[in-house]
C-alpha positions as CSV (number, residue, x, y, z in Angstrom):
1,X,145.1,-165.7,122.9
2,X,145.0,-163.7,125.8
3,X,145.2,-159.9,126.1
4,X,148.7,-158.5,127.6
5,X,149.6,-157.8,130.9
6,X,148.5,-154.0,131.2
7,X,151.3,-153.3,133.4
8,X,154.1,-155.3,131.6
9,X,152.8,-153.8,128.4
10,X,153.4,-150.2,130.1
11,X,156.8,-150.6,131.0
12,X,157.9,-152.0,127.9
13,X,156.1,-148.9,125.8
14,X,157.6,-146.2,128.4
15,X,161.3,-148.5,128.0
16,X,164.1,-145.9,127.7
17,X,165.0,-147.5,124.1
18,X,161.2,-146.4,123.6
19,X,161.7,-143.1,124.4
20,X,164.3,-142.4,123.1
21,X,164.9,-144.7,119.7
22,X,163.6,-142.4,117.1
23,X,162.6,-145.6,115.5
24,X,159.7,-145.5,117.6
25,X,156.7,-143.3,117.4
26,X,157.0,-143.8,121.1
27,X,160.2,-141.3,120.8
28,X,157.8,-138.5,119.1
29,X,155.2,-138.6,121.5
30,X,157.7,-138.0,124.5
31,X,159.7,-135.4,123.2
32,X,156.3,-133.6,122.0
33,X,154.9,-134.1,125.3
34,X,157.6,-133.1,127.4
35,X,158.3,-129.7,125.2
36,X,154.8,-128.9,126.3
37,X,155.0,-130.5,129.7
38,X,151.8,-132.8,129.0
39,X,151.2,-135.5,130.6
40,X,149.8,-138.6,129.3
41,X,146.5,-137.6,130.4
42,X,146.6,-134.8,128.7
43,X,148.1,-136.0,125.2
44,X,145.5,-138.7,125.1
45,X,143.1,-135.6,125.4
46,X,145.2,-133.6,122.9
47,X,144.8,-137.1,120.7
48,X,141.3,-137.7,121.7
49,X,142.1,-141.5,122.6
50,X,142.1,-143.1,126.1
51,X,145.3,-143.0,128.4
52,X,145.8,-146.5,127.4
53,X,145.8,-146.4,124.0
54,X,149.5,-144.2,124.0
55,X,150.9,-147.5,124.7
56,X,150.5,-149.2,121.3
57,X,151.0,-145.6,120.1
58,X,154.4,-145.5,121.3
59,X,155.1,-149.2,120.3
60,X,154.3,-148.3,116.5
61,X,157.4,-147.4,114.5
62,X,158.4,-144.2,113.5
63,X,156.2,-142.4,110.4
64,X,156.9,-141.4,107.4
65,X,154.4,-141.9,104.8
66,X,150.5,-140.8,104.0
67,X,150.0,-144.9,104.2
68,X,151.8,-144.9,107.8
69,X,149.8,-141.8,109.3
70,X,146.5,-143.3,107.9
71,X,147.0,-146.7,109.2
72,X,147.9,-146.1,112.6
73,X,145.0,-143.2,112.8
74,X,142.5,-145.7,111.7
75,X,144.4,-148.7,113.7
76,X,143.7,-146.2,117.0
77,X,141.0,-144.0,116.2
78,X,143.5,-141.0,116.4
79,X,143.5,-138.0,113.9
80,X,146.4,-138.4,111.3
81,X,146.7,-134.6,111.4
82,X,147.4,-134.6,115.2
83,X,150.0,-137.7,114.6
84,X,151.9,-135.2,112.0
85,X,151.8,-132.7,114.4
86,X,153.6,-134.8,116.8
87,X,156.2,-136.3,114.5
88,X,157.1,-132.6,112.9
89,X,157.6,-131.7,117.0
């Protein structure tokens, strides 16, 4: 199987139904971001992850348990602390 297309993958993480579904982890990250007028460069700094890695961040659903935070932490080598953070705003 062949990796995605990095720019096609982009555009569907940064959709609008993304952003702003608060199905979507995608949705915490922006609104966290924007309250502190990050951007992505620096929340991938904040998360200590690469630039690129936001996009599967923001394709991940929503989270709500200790078993959600830990696995997308350990799925994208992002603290589970700084992923509460952005999901409490």
């Amino acid at each position: 199987m062949s990796a995605p297309d990095p720019v096609a993958f982009h555009r569907l993480a940064t959709n609008p139904r993304v952003l702003t579904g608060s199905f979507f982890l995608g949705h915490y990250l922006h609104v966290f971001a924007a309250r502190r007028q990050w951007d992505d460069a620096t929340l991938a700094a904040w998360l200590a992850c690469e630039v690129a890695t936001l996009d599967h961040l923001r394709l991940c659903r929503s989270l709500h348990t200790d078993a959600d935070y830990d696995l997308v932490a350990t799925k994208f080598g992002v603290s589970a602390e700084r992923l509460r953070e952005v999901m409490q705003g």
